[in-house]
N, C-alpha and C positions, 0 to 999 in steps of 0.2 A: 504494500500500500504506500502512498505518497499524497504527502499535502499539500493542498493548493492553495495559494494564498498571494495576493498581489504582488504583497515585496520582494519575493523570491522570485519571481516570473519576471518583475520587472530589471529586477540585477542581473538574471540573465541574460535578459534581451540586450542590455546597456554592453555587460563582458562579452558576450557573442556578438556582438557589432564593434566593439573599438579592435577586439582581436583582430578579425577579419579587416580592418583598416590596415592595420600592419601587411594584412597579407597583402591587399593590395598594392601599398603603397614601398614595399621594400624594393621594388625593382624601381622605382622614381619614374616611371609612367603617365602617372595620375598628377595633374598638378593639385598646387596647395590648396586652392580654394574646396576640392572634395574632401579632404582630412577635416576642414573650417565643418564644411558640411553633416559629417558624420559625428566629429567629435561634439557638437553643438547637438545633434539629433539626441544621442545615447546619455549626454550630460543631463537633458530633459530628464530621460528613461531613468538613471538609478536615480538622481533629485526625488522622484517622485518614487521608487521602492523604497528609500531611506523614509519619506514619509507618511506611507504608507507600514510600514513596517511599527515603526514609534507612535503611531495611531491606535495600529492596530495590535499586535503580536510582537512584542519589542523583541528581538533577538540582536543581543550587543553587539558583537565579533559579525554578524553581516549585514547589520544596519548602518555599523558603524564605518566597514567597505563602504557600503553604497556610499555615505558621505564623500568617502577617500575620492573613489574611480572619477563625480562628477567635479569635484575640485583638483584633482588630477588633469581630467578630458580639458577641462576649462584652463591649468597654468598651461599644457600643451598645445594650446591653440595656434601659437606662430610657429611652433618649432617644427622645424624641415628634416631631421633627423628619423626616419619610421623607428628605430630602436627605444625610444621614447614612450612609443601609441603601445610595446611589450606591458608598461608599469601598470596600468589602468586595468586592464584585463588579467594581471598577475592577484592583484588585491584584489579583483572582483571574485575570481575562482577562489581565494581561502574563505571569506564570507560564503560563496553557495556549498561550500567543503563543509562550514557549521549551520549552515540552513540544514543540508541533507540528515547531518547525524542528529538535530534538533527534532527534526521531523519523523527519526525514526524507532522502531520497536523491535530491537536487535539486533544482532550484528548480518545476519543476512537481511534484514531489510533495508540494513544501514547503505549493504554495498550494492542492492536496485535500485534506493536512492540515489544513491553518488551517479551509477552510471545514468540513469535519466535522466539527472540535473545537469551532467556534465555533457550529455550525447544534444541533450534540449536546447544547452547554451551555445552550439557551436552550430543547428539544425536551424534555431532562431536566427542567431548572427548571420550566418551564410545568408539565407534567403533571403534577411531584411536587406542585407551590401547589396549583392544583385540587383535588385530590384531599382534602388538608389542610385548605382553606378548605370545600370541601362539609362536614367536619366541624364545624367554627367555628359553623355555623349553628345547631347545638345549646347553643352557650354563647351565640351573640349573634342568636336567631327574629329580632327586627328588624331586622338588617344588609340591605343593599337586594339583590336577587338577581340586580342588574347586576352587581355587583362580580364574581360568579364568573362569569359571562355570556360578563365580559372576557377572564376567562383562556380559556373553551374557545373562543371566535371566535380567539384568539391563536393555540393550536393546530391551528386547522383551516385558518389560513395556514401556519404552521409545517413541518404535516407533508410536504406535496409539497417542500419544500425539504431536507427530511432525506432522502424519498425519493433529488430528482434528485444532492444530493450525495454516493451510496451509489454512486449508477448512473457518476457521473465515473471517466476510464479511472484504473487497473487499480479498476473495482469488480467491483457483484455480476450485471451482465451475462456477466460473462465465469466465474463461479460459475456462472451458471443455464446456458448453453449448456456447459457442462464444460470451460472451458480453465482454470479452476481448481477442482483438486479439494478438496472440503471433508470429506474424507472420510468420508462416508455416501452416496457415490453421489447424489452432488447432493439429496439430501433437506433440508440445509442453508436452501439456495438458495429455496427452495419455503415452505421453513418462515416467512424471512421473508417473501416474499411476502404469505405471509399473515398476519403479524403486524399488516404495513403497513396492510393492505386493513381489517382486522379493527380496528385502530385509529383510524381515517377512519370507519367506519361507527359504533363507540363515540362517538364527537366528534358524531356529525350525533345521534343516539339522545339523547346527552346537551345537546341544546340544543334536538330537540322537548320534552325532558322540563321544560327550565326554561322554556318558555313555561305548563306548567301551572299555575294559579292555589294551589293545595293545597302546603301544606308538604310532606310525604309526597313532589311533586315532586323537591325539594330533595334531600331524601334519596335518592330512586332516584337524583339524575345523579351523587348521590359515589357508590353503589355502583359504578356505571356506571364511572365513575373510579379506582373499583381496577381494575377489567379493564382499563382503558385503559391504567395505567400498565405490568403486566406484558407488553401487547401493547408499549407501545413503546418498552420497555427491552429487548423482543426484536429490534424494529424497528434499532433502533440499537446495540444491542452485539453481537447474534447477528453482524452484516452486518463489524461491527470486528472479532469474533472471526475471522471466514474469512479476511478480508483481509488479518490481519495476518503 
């Protein structure tokens, strides 16, 4: 079982997004105004888990991250350095490291936890850069169309890992056969199925599109990339919602 709870979903989202800047940004590709972009996007994101968190369910050691990452995101904001955008997502993973053992009841559920939070933080991260960097394309035509290439191949490893870590016991196996009720008469259970399914075929769709030679490419795989992110923010929170 795993807990769901705002502040933790949203450190995620914030450490899965600055990470994933690094990735981007280590080969010096991207210019600086996308890091401005990102780091500004995810400093929102944990701001707002830190205060959700102290609202709600104080937990010190990753409320207290979330504080760090977005005053972190925030002094990094001019620095051109990608070894820098490491710090932020370093401190954010020890905080979801004491989210998961906080939320858990034993030592094997400690470590489905960890791996969900940790498979969730980089399934989140990924998709949300994608999707952002398909945008970027319009402030920087010349940016090379590997760089986003990077992220949906990242994904389309990613996903069967999000999958099998849903399916670890008490997961969503035991939702889809009904020994846990989700209550909708197991419509839940089905539901993600097909987020999953739906978000693996968005991934394959969006990486025939970037082999098109046509700008216009470009732009279809980030449309493509909002669908994908609502599929797999289904994918992965609908599955944390039942189970928790």
């Amino acid at each position: 079982m795993i807990r769901l709870d705002a502040a933790t979903v949203l450190l995620q989202w914030a450490t899965g997004g600055l990470l994933f800047l690094w990735f981007t940004t280590r080969k010096h590709e991207v210019s600086a105004g996308y890091g401005w972009l990102i780091r500004l996007s995810f400093l929102v994101l944990a701001a707002g888990g830190a205060a959700a968190g102290i609202a709600t369910d104080f937990v010190v050691v990753r409320d207290v991250a979330a504080i760090a990452v977005a005053v972190i995101a925030f002094a990094t904001l001019r620095r051109k350095d990608a070894r820098w955008d490491l710090l932020a997502p370093l401190i954010g993973c020890v905080g979801l490291f004491v989210a998961a053992l906080d939320a858990a009841h034993g030592a094997s559920d400690s470590i489905v936890n960890l791996l969900r939070i940790f498979v969730g933080m980089i399934f989140l991260g990924a998709i949300s850069d994608a999707m952002l960097l398909g945008h970027w394309y319009l402030v920087q035509p010349g940016m090379p169309r590997s760089v986003l290439r990077e992220l949906v191949v990242s994904l389309r490893w990613i996903l069967p890992i999000e999958i099998v870590v849903m399916f670890l016991p008490t997961g969503m196996w035991s939702v889809i056969n009904g020994s846990i009720d989700d209550g909708w008469n197991g419509t839940l259970g089905w539901f993600w199925i097909a987020c999953a399914i739906t978000t693996g075929v968005l991934i394959e769709v969006t990486l025939a599109a970037l082999k098109e030679r046509s700008y216009s490419a470009v732009m279809a795989a980030t449309g493509l990339m909002y669908l994908a992110i609502l599929t797999a923010f289904g994918t992965d929170l609908v599955a944390r919602a039942v189970l928790a």
